[in-house]
Structures are given as C-alpha cells and as structure tokens.
N, C-alpha and C positions, 0 to 999 in steps of 0.2 A: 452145354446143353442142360445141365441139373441148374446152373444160375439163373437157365429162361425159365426152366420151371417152377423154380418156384416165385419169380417174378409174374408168372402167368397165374399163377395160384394165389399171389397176394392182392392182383391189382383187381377183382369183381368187388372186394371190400374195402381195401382203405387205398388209395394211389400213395407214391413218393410224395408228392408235396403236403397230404394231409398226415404223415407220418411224423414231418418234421415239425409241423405246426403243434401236433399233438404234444409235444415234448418242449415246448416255446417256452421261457421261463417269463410269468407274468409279474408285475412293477412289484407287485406285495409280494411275491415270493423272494424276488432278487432282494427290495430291503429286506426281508427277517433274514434272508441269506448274510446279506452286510453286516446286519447288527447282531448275530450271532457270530461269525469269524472277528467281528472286531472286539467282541469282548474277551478274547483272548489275549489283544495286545493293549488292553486297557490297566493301569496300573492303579489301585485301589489307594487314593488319598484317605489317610485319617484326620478327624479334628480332636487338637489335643488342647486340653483351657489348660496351658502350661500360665499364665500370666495372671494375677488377680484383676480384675474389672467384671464388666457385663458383655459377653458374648449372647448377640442378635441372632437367632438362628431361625430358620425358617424349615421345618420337618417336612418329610418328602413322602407321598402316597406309596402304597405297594404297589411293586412293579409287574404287570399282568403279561401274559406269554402272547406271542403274537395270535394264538384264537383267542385272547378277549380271556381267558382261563387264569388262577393264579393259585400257586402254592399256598398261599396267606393272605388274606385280605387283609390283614393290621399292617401295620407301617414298620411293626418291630418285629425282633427276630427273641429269643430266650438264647441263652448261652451260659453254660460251665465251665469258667476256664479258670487252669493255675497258671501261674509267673513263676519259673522255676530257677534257683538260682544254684550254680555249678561251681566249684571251684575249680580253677585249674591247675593244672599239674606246675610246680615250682622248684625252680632251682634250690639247691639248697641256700637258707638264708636268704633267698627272695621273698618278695612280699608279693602277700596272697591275693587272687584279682581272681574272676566270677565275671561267668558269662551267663545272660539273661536269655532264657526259651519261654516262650508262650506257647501253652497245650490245648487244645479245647478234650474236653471228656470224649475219649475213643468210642463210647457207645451212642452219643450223639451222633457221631459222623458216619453211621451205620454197622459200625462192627460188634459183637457179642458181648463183649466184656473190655474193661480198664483197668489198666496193671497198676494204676494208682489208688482207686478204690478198690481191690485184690487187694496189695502193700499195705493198705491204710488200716482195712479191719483184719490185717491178720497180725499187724504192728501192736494195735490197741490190743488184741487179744493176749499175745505177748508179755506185753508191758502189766495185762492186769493178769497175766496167771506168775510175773515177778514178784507180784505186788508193789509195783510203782503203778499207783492210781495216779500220779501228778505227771510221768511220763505218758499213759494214756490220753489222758484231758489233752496234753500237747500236741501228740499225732492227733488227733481226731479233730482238732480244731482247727479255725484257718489258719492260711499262709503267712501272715503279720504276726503272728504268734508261734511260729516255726511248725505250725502245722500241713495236715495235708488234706483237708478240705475243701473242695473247688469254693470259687468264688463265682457268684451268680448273678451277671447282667444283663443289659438288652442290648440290641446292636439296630441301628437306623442309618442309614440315611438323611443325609442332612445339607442345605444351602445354609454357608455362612455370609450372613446380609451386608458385612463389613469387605467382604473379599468374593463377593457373588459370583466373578465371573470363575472362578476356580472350580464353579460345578460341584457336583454333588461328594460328598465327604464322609465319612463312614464314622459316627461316633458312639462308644458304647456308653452307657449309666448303668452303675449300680442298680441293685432291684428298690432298693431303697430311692435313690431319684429317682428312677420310674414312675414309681408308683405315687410318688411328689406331685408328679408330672400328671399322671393317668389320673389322679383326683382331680385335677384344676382342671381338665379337658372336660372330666366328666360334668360337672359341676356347670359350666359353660355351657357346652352342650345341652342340658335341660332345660337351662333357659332359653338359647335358640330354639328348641324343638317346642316351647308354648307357642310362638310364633309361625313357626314354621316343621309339621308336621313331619318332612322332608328333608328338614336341614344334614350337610354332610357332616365328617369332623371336622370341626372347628381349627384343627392344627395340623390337618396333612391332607385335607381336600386338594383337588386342582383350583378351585378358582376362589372358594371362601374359606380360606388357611389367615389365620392371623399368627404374629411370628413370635417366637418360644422367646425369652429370655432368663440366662443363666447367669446369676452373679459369684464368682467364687472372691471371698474376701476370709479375710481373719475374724477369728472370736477370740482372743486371748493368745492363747498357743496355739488354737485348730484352725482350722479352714474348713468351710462351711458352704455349700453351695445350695443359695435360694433361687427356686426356679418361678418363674411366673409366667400369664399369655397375655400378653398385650392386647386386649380387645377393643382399645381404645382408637389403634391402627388400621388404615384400610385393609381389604383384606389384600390379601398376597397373591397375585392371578400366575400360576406356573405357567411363561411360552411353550411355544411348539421345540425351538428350541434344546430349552432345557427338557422337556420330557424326551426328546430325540436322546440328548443325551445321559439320562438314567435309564433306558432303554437298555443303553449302550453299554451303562455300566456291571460291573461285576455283580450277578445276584449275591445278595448278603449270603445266603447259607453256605457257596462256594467259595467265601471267603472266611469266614467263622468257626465252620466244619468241615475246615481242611485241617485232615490227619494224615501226613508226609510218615515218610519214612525217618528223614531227618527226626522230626518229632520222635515219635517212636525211640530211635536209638538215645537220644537224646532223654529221655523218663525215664533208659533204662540205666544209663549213667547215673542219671538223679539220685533215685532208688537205692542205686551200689552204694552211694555215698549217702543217704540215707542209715545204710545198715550200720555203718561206722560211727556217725553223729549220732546216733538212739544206740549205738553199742547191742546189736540186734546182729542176728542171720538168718532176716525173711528172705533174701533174695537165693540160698541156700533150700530153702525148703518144696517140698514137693510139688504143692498146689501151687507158688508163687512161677515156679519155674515151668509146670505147668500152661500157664496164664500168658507167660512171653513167648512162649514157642505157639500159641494158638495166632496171638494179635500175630506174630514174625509170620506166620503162613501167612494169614488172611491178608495181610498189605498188599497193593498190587504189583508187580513183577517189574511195570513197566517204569512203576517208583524206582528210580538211580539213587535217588538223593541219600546224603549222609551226615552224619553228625562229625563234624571234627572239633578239634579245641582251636585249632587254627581257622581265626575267625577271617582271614585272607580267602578262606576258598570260597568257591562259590555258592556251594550249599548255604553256609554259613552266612552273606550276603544276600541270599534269596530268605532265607528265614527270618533276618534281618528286619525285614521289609514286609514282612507276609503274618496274617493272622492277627486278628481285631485291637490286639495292642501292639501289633507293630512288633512284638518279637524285643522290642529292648524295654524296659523296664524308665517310666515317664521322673518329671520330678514330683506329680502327684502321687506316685506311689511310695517315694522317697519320704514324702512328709506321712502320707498314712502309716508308714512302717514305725516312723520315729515314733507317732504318736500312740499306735499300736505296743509299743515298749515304753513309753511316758508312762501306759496306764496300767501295764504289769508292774512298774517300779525298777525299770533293766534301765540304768545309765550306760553311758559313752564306754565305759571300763569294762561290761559284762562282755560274751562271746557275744552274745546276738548285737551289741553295740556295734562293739569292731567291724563284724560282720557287712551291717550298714556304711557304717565306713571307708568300707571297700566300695561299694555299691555308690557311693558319692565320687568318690573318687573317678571311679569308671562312667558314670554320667560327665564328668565333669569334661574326662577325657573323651569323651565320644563327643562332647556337644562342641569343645575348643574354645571354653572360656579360660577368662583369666583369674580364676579365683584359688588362692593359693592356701591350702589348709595345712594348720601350723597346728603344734602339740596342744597351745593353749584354748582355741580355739572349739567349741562344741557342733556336736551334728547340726544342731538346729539351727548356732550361726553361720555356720559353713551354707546349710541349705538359705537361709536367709539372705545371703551373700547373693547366692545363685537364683535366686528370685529375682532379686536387686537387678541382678546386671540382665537377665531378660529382659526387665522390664526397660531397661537401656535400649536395646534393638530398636532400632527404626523400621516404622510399619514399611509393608512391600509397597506399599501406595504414596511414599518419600522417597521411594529410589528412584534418585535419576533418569530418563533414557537411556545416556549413554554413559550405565553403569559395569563396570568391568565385568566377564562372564565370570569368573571365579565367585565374586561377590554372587551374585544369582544363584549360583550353583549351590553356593553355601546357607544362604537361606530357605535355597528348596528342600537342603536336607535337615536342615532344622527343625523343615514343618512336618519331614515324616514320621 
C-alpha cells in the first residue's frame, strides 16, 4: 500500500521511464569517465638523454580538464627536487652501497612545512654558531657539493620524434636549460607575431609546433647540452590520437608533487645520517623534531607505503619507478657530480670521491652492464666506459620481430 503511494505521488511529475532517462550517461560524460579511471593505470614514461647525440623532441600543449579549464596554461610545470643518497646498513667489512630517493619539496605538494629546509637552516645555523663557516656554505649549498639545497627544474611533457609511437614522455630541464629553451621560443615567437597577430607558441601549439632539438656532447671534460627550434621544419600537427592519449596521461603535478609516505620516511633516514656526516644533533633538537611529527600527522592515513633498505619490496620498487627522476639516480647526474667535485678540487681518493664510487657502481649494477672497475682505473673512465657501451645498444627500432621477450623487457627497463 505505502509502494502505491508514493508511486501515486511520483507519477503527476516525472513517470519511470523519464527517471531513467534522466540519469542516462551521455558519450562525453562516459569518455572523461574513461579517461579519468584510465589514468590511473597509466604508467608515467620518462626521457632520459642518457647518450650523447641530438635528441628530436617535439613539446607537448598543456593538458585542459574535460570543461575546456586548465590548471596551467604553459606547457611546463616548476619543481624542487633533491636526489638523496642513503647509505645502507653493512656487514662488517662489507662494502658500502646507497640507495637513490628522489623528493620533491613537501610544501610544494601542499603541506605546511619541509624537514629538509627545517634540517638545513637550522644545520647552517649550527655550523655558524661552531664557527665552521666552510661547513655552513656546505649544508646550505646544493646536492653535488654534499649539500642540501633543492635543485630547481621544469617538468614537460614531451614526443620523442625518433620513437614517436611511445607517446608522450615526462622530461625535466634544469632551470638553466629552461630558460635556454624559453629564450629561443620567445625570440621566435616575435617574429611569427609580426606576421601574424594571433600566432600560437611556436613549440607546444597543437597544430604550428616546430620541434625542440637538444644536443648533449662533450666540451673537454663537461657535457654540455645546446638546445635549439628547428623552424626550418614543417610544423608538427598533434593527431586526434596522440592528444587522446596525453588526455590520458598522468597530469604532471600528480606525478612531480607526489609526497608518499615512503618519501617522507625515507628524508627522515637521510637527515639521521645527516646528523653523523656534519657530526651535528639537529635531528635531536626541539623545533627539528617538532617539524617530523607535524609533516608524520599531515600524510594521509590511507598512504601504507614505506621506506625499507630492502630494495626487494614493494614500496621500494614503486619508488623506484615514480617521481620526475625516476627515483634512481641517471648517468647524467653521475657526470654532474664528478664534475661538481673536479671543480671543488675533491679527487677519486677524497670521501665525497669514494662516495661517487659507490654511486657508479650501483648504476652499473642496476643498469647490467659489463664494465668492470679496477683500482687503477678513475671515476671519469669508468663513467666514460659506461657511456661507451650505451652508446653500443641497439636502437629499439633494430630489434628484430621475433626478438626474445626477456631482451624487450630488458630494454624497456633501461628506458625508465
């Protein structure tokens, strides 16, 4: 009786079949539906210019929300990040090995404060009420100098022209190539705009994109990366396509300005060992302690994730993989470091040498080459070695069809 009623009472205004109709899902709601659940299982490729040549690159528009709205209209993102390098725990008489996290700045990723800028100025403070002003300058400086000063790039989006069909690629630059980059645009740019009042950007339009080239080569002992825009070239028309699929992909800030728990535990390991290396006990003091119990609340609950030294688990394999440098430490940062200590005057013999050392080694071992580092032998020919034999690998575009799935495998993870 109460079912008729209030079937009696609904049907003068909307009957059953306009009920259902009301709630119908129409074609554009069901794709943003699709293209928001599938960037969930979209895996974020990085491009890494591990090889010396010219990498072709074609720069990718910012990506607008399904009303047409965007966070950004620039193409690039800003980013603070450090590469932090952990010792691990060692047998006795073992030798010493370091595992690579990549952080981004906790107050970028929305939260209050960062326990490494906390650490950092209250390290300098520290150090200059020791009166070690040369241990100050240290902490306070960047990370190639055993400091602890974020490192500041941009993060994009990118079509590599050489391997297109691999879809879009997440590559960072220093602010320095940036702004290399952001000159030649602009410069370009003014001159399309005499002609055309209207003109888009020149390098990340949809339809008149002309495409980025980056040469990394040697200058003596450095590496040097000169960027230039090919405007010589048609322009570059993005498909339906490929825009379907940057749609699809990871928005940059979601990838950039993720702060895990992992992370987190992981800074605050850093830090501990930190306090020992500068012979310091900020991590002892009030305000520092402070500061990790504020970020330990604020992280979300539903973050599991953790830091272990056992790079087996899963955490450790998801971090891996995750965050704008990928979480392990490139061979470009390998050569920045050596050169970073060339120009303090630190050889192969100093702690911060060895250190790198280590840091070769463990690339050497993660990436399964064959380069075998003997006493006599310097960081820079060792890394030179390791240049050498990448530059050996066969492009993906020389393998076979029917090339073994292991070999595949092994190159895809090469590329991450």
């Amino acid at each position: 009786m109460q079912n008729e009623t209030q079937a009696a009472e609904m049907q003068p205004s909307m009957n059953v079949e306009e009920l259902f109709l009301g709630v119908q899902e129409s074609y554009e709601e069901a794709q943003a539906r699709a293209l928001e659940e599938n960037k969930a299982f979209r895996r974020t490729e990085f491009l890494r210019m591990d090889k010396m040549g010219t990498y072709r690159l074609r720069v990718l528009p910012a990506v607008p929300n399904m009303d047409g709205t965007a966070e950004r209209r620039s193409y690039e993102f800003p980013v603070h990040q450090l590469l932090l390098e952990i010792e691990r725990p060692a047998a006795p008489g073992g030798k010493t090995s370091y595992l690579y996290v990549t952080v981004p700045r906790a107050t970028d990723a929305g939260y209050d404060l960062d326990i490494i800028d906390v650490y950092r100025r209250l390290a300098v403070t520290e150090a200059k009420e020791q009166g070690d002003e040369k241990l100050a300058d240290k902490i306070g400086g960047g990370s190639f100098g055993g400091g602890l000063k974020y490192g500041y790039g941009h993060a994009l989006y990118v079509l590599d022209l050489a391997e297109r069909t691999k879809g879009p690629q997440l590559l960072t630059l220093s602010h320095s190539q940036f702004k290399d980059l952001d000159e030649r645009k602009f410069r370009l740019w003014q001159k399309k705009l005499q002609k055309n009042p209207h003109h888009p950007c020149p390098i990340s339009s949809v339809y008149n994109a002309y495409p980025v080239e980056i040469e990394k080569r040697k200058n003596g002992q450095k590496t040097e990366y000169l960027i230039s825009i090919d405007n010589e070239a048609d322009n570059d028309i993005l498909s339906k396509e490929e825009l379907t699929a940057l749609m699809a992909a990871p928005r940059i800030p979601e990838v950039i300005y993720r702060y895990s728990r992992y992370q987190f535990e992981a800074t605050a390991e850093f830090l501990a060992q930190c306090d020992v290396k500068y012979d310091l006990r900020i991590m002892a003091l009030e305000e520092m302690r402070e500061a990790v119990e504020t970020l330990r609340r604020a992280l979300p609950r539903e973050d599991t994730s953790s830091f272990s030294f056992d790079k087996r688990t899963k955490d450790a394999r998801d971090n891996a993989s995750a965050g704008a440098a990928g979480g392990n430490i490139s061979l470009d940062d390998l050569f920045e470091r050596l050169e970073s200590l060339d120009a303090q005057g630190l050889g192969d013999k100093t702690e911060q040498g060895q250190e790198l050392r280590a840091a070769i080694r463990e690339y050497i071992e993660r990436e399964g080459l064959s380069v075998r580092i003997t006493r006599t032998t310097s960081n820079r020919e060792v890394l030179d070695m390791i240049e050498a034999e990448l530059q050996k690998l066969p492009a993906e575009d020389e393998e076979p069809a029917a090339a073994p799935e292991q070999l595949r495998e092994e190159r895809a993870r090469r590329r991450r």
